[in-house]
N, CA, C and O atoms as a GROMACS GRO file, in nm:
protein
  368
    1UNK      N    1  13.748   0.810  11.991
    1UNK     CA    2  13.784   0.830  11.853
    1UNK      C    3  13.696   0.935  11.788
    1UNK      O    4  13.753   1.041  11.758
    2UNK      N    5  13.557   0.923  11.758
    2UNK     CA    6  13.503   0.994  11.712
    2UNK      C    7  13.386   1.049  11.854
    2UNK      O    8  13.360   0.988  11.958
    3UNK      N    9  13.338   1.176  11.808
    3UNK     CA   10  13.296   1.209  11.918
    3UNK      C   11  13.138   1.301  11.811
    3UNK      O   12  13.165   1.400  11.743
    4UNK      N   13  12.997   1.248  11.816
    4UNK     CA   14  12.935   1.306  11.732
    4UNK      C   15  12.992   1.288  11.564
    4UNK      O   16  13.023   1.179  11.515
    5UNK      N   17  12.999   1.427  11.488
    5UNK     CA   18  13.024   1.339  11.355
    5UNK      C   19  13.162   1.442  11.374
    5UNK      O   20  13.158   1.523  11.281
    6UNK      N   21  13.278   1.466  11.458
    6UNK     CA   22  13.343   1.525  11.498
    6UNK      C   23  13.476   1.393  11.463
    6UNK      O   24  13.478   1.296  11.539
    7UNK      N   25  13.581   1.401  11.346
    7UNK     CA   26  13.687   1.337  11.308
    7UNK      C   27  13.819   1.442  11.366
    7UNK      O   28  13.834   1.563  11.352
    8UNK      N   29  13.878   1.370  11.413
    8UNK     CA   30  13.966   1.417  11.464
    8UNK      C   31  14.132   1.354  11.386
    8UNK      O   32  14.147   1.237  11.350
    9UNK      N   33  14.241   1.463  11.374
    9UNK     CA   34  14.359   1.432  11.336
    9UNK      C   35  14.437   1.305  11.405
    9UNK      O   36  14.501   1.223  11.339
   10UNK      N   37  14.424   1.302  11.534
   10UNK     CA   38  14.483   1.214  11.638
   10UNK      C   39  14.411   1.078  11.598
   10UNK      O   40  14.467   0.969  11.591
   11UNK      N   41  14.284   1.101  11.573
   11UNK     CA   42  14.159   0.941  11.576
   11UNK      C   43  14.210   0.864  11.444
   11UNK      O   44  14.185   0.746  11.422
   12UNK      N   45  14.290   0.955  11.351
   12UNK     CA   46  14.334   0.930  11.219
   12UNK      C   47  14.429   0.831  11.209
   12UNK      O   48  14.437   0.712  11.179
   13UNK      N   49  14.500   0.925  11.248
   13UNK     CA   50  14.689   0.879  11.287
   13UNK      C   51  14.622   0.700  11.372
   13UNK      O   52  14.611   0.580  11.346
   14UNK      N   53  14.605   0.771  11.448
   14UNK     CA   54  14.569   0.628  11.575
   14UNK      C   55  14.533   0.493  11.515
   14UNK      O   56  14.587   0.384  11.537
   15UNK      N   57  14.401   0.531  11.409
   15UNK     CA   58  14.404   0.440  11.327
   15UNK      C   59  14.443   0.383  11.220
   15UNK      O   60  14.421   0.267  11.184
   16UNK      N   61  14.523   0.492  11.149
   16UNK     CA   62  14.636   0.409  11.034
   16UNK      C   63  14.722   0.383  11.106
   16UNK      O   64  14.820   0.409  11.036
   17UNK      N   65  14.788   0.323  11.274
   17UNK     CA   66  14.890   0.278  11.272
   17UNK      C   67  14.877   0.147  11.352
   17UNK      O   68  14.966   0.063  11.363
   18UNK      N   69  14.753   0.141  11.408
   18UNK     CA   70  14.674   0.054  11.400
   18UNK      C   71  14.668  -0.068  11.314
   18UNK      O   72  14.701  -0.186  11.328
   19UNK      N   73  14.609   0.013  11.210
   19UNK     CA   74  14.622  -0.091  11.060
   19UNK      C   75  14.773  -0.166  11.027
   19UNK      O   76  14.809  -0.282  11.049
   20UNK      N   77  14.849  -0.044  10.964
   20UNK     CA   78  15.002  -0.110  10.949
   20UNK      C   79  15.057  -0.204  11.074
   20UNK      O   80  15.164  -0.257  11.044
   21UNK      N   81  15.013  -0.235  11.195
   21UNK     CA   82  15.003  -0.339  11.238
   21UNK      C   83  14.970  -0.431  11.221
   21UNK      O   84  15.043  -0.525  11.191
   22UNK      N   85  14.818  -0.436  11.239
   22UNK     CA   86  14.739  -0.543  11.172
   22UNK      C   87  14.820  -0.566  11.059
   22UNK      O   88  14.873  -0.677  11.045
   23UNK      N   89  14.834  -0.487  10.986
   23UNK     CA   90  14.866  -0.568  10.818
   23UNK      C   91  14.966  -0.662  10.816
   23UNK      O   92  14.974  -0.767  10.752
   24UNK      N   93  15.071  -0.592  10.922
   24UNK     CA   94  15.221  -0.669  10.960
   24UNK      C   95  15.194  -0.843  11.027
   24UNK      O   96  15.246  -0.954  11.016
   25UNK      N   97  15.084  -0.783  11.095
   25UNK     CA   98  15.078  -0.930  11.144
   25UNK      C   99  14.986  -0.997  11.070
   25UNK      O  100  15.025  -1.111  11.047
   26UNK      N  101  14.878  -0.972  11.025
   26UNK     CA  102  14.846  -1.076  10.906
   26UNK      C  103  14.946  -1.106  10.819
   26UNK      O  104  14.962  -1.226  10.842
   27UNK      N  105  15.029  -1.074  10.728
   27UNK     CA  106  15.144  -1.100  10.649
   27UNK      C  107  15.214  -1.229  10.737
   27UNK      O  108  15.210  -1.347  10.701
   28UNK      N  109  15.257  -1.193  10.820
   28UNK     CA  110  15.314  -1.242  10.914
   28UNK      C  111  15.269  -1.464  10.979
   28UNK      O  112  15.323  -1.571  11.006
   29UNK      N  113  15.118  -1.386  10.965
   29UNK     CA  114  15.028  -1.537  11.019
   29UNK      C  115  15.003  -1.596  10.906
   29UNK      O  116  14.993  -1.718  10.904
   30UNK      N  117  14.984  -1.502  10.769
   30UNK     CA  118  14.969  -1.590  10.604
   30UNK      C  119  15.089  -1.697  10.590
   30UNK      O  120  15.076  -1.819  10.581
   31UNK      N  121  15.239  -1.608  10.590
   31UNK     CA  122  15.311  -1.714  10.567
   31UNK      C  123  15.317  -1.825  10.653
   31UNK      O  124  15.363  -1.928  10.605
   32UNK      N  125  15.274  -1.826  10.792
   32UNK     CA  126  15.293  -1.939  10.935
   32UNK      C  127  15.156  -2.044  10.869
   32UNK      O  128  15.176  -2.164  10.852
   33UNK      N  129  15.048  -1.992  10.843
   33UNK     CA  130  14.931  -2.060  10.799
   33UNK      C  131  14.944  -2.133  10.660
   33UNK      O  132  14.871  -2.224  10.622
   34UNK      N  133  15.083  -2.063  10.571
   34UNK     CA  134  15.049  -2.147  10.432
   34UNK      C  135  15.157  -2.268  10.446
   34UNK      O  136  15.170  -2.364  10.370
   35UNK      N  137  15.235  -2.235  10.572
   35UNK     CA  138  15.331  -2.326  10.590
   35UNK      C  139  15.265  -2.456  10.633
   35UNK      O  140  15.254  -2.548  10.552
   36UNK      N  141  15.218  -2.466  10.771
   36UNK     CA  142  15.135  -2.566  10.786
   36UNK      C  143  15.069  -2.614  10.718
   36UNK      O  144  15.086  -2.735  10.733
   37UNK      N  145  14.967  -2.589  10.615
   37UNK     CA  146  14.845  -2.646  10.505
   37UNK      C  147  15.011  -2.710  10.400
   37UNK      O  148  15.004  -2.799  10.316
   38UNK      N  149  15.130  -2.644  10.434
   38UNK     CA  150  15.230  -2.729  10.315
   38UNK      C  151  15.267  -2.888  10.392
   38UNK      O  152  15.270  -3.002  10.348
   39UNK      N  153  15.286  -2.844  10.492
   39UNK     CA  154  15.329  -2.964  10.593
   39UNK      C  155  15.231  -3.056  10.647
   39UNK      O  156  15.248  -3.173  10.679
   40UNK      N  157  15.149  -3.002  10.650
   40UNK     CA  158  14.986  -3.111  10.663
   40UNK      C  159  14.934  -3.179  10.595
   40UNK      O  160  14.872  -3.280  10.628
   41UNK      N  161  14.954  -3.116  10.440
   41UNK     CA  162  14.867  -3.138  10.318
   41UNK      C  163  14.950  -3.160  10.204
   41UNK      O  164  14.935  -3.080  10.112
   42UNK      N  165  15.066  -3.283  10.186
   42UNK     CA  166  15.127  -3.268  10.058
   42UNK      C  167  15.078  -3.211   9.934
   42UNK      O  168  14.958  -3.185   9.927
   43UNK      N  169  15.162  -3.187   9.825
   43UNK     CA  170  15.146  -3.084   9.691
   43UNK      C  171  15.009  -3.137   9.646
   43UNK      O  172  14.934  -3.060   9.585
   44UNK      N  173  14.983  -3.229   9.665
   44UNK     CA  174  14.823  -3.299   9.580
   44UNK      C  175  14.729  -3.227   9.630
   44UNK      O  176  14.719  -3.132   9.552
   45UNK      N  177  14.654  -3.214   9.715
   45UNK     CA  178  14.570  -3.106   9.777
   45UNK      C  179  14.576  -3.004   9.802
   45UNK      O  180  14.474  -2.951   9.847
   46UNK      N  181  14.701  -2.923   9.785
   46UNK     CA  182  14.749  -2.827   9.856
   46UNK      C  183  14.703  -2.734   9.804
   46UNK      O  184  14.698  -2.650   9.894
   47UNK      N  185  14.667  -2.694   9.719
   47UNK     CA  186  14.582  -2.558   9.675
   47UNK      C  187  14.405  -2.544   9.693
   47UNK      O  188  14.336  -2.445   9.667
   48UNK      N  189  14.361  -2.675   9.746
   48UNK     CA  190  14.222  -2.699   9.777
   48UNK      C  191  14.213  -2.617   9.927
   48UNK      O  192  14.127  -2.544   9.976
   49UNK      N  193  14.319  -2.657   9.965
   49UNK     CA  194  14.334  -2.657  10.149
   49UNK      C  195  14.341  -2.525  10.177
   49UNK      O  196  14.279  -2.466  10.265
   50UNK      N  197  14.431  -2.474  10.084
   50UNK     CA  198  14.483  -2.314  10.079
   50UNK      C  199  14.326  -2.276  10.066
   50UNK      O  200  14.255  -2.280  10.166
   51UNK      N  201  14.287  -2.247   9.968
   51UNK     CA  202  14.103  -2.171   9.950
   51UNK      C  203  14.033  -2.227  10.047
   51UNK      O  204  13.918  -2.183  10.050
   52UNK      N  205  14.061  -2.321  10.143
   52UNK     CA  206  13.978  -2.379  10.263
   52UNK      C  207  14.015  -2.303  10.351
   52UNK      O  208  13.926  -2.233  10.399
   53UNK      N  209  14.120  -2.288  10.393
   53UNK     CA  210  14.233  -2.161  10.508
   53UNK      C  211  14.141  -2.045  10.457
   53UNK      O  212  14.055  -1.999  10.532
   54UNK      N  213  14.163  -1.988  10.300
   54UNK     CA  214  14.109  -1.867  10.303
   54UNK      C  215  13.978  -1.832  10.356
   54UNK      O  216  13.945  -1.734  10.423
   55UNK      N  217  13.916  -1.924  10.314
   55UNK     CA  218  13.750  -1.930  10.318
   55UNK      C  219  13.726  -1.934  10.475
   55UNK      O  220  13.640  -1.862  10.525
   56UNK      N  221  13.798  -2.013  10.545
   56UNK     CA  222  13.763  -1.990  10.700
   56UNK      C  223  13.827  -1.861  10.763
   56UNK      O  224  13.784  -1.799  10.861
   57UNK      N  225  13.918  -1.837  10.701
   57UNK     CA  226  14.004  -1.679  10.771
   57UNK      C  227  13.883  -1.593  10.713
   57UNK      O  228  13.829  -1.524  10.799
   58UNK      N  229  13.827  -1.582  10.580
   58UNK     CA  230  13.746  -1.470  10.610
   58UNK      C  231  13.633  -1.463  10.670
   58UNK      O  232  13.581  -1.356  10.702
   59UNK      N  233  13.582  -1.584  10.693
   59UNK     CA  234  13.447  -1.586  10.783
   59UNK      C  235  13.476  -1.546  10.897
   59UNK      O  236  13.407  -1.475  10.971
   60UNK      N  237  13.598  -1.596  10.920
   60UNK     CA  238  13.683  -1.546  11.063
   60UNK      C  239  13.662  -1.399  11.107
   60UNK      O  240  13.605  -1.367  11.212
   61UNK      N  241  13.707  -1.325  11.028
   61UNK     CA  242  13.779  -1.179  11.009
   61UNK      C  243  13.634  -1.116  10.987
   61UNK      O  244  13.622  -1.006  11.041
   62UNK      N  245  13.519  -1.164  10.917
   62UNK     CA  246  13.404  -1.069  10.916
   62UNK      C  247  13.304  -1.089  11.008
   62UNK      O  248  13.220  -1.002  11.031
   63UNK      N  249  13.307  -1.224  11.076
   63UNK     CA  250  13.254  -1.207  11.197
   63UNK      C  251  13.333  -1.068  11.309
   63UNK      O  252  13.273  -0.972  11.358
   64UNK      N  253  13.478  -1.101  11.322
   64UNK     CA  254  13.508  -1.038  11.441
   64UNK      C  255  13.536  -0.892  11.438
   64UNK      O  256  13.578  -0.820  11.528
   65UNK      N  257  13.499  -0.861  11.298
   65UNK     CA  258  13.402  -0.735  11.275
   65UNK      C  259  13.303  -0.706  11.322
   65UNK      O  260  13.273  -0.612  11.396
   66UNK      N  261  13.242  -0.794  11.276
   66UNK     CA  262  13.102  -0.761  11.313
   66UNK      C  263  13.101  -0.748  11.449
   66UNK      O  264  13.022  -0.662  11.486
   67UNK      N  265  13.160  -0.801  11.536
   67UNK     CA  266  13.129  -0.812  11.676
   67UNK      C  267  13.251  -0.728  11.713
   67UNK      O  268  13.288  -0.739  11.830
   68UNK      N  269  13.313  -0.655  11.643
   68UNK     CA  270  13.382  -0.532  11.728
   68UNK      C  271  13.296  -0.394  11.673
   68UNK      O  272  13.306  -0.283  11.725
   69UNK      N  273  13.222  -0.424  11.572
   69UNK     CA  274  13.135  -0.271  11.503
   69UNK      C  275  13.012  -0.309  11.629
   69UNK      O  276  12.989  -0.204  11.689
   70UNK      N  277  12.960  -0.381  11.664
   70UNK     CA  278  12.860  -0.386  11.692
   70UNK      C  279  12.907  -0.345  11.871
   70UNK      O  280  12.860  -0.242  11.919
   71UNK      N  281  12.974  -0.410  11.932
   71UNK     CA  282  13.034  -0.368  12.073
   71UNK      C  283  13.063  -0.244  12.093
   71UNK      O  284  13.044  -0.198  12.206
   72UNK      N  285  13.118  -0.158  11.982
   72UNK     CA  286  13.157  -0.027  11.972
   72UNK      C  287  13.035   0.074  11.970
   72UNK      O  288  13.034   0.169  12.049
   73UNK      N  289  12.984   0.064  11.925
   73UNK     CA  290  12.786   0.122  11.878
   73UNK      C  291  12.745   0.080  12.016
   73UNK      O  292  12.691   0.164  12.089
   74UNK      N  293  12.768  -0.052  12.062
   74UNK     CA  294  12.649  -0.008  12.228
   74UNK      C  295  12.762   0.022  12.313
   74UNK      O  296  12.694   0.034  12.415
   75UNK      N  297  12.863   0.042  12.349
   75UNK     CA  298  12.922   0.107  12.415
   75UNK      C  299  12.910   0.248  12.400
   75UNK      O  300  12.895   0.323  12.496
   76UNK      N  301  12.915   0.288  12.276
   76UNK     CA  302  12.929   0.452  12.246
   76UNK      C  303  12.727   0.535  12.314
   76UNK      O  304  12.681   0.650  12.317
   77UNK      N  305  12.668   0.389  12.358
   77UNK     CA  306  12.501   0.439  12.363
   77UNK      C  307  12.528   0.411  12.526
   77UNK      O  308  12.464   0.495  12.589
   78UNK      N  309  12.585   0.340  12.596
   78UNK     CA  310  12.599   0.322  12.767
   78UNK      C  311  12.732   0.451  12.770
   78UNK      O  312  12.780   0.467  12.882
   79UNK      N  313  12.776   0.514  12.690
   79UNK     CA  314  12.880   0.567  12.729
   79UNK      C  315  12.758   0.722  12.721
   79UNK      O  316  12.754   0.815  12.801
   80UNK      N  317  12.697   0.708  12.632
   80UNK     CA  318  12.602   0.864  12.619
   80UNK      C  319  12.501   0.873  12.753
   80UNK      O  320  12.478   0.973  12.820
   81UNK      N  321  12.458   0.761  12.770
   81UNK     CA  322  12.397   0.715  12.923
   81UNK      C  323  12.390   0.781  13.005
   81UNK      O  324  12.303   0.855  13.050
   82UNK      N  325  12.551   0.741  13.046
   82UNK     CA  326  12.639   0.799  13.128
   82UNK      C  327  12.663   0.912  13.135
   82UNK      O  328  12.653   0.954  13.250
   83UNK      N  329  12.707   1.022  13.022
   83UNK     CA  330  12.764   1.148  12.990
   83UNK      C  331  12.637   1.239  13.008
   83UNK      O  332  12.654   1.351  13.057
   84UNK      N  333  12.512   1.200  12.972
   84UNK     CA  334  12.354   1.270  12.981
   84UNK      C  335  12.334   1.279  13.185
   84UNK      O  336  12.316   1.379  13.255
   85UNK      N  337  12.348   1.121  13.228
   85UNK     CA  338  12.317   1.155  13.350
   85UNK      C  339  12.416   1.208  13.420
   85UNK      O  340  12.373   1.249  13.528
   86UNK      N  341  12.562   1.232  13.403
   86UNK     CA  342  12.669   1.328  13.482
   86UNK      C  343  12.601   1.464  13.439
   86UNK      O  344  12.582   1.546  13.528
   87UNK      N  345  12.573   1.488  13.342
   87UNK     CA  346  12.542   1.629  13.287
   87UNK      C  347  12.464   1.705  13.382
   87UNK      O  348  12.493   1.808  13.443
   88UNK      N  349  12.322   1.607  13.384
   88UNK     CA  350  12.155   1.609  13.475
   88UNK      C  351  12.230   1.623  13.634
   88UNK      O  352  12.173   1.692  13.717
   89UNK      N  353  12.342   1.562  13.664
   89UNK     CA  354  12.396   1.571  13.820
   89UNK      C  355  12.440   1.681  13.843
   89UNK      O  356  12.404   1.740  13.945
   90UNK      N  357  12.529   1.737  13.756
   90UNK     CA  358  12.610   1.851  13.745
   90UNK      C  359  12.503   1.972  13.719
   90UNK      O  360  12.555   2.079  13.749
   91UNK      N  361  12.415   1.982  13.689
   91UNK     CA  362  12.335   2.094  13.662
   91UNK      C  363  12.222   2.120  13.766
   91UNK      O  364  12.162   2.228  13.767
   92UNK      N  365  12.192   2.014  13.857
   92UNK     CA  366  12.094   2.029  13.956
   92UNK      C  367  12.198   2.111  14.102
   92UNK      O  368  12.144   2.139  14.208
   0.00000   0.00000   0.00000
């Protein structure tokens, strides 16, 4: 995707369509998720349960951030590793 501080048109695209996925399918798992908390949780609780769903989907969603930003950063440092010692091979 990115290569140095080098943004590319393709890395762009790639990732806004990316997203409009994601977005499709979150939309998608909101209504499946508010259905169940309806069918689990008659009307009396049902808006407690809902901010309980939310509250765990986002802990959800910023962990598995975190652990795709963070996987991406040491990959991109074993991937420079790599690219330094082909370089050092190729030049001897």
């Amino acid at each position: 995707m990115k290569r140095g501080n080098q943004v590319t048109v393709s890395s762009i695209i790639k990732t806004s369509v990316v997203t409009a996925f994601t977005l499709t399918a979150a939309f998608i798992w909101k209504d499946v998720i508010l259905e169940i908390v309806e069918l689990l949780f008659p009307s009396q609780n049902q808006l407690f349960f809902k901010f309980l769903v939310a509250i765990i989907t986002t802990v959800f969603v910023i962990l598995a951030i975190y652990i795709f930003l963070k996987t991406e950063r040491e990959a991109e440092i074993v991937f420079d590793k790599f690219s330094h010692r082909n370089l050092k091979k190729k030049s001897k």
